[in-house]
C-alpha positions as CSV (number, residue, x, y, z in Angstrom):
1,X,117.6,170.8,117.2
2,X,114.0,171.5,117.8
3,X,111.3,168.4,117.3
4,X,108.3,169.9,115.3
5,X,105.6,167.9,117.3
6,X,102.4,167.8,115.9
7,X,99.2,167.4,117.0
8,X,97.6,163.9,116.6
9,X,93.9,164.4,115.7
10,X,92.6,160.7,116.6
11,X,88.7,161.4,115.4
12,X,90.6,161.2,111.5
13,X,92.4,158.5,112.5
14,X,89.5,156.9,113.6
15,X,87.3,157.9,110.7
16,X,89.5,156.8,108.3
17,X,90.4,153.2,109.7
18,X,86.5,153.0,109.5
19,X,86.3,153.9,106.2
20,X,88.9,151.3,105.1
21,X,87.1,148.5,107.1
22,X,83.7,149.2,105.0
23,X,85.8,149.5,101.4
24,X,87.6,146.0,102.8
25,X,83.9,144.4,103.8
26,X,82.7,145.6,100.4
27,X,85.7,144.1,98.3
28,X,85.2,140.8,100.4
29,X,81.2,140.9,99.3
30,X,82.1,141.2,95.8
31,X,84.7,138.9,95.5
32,X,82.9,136.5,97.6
33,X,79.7,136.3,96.2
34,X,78.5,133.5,93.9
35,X,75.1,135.8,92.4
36,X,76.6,138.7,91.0
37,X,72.8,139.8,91.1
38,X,72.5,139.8,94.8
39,X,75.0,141.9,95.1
40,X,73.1,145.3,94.0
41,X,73.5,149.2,93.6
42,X,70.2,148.9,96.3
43,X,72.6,146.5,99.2
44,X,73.3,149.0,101.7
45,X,77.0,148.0,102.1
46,X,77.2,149.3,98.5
47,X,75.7,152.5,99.4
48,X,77.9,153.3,102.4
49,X,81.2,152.1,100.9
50,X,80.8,154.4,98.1
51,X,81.1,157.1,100.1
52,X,83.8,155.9,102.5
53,X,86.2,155.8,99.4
54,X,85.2,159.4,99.1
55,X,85.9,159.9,102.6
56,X,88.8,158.4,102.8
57,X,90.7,160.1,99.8
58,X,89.3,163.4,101.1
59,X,91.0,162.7,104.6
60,X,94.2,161.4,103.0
61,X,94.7,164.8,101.1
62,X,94.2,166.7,104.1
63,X,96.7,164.3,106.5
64,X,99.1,164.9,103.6
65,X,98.6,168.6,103.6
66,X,98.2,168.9,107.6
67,X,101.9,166.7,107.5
68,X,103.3,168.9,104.9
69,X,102.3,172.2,105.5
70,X,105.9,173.4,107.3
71,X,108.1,172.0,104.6
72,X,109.3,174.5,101.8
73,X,109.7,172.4,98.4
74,X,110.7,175.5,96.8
75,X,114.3,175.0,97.9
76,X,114.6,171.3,96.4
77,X,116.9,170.8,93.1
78,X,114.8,168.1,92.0
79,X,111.5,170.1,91.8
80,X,112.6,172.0,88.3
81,X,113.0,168.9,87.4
82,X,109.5,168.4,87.1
């Protein structure tokens, strides 16, 4: 049996464990905070954890994809199913 090695590609790895570390520091200023009016649209926390949730979905699709690109769903009983 052949092992189908892939590739690690640490710089996404790395991206997106950044990415969840800002959406977690966000979530813990939110919940945290006693002023909901200190915590504004203008903090820059706010700014850049907006985008990380972007980020992060977008390299979540393509780790899915890049994982799943070999396998052939077609052939699965369950799939008419759907």
């Amino acid at each position: 049996m052949q092992s189908m090695s892939r590739v690690r590609i640490e710089g996404l790895d790395y991206l997106r464990g950044i990415c969840a570390f800002l959406i977690m520091i966000y979530h813990y200023l939110l919940f945290n905070s006693n002023d909901v009016s200190v915590f504004g649209a203008d903090l820059f926390i706010t700014k850049v954890a907006i985008y990380g949730v972007s980020i992060f979905y977008i390299l979540s699709g393509f780790t899915l994809y890049y994982v799943y690109q070999k396998y052939n769903f077609s052939k699965l009983k369950d799939i008419k199913f759907f």
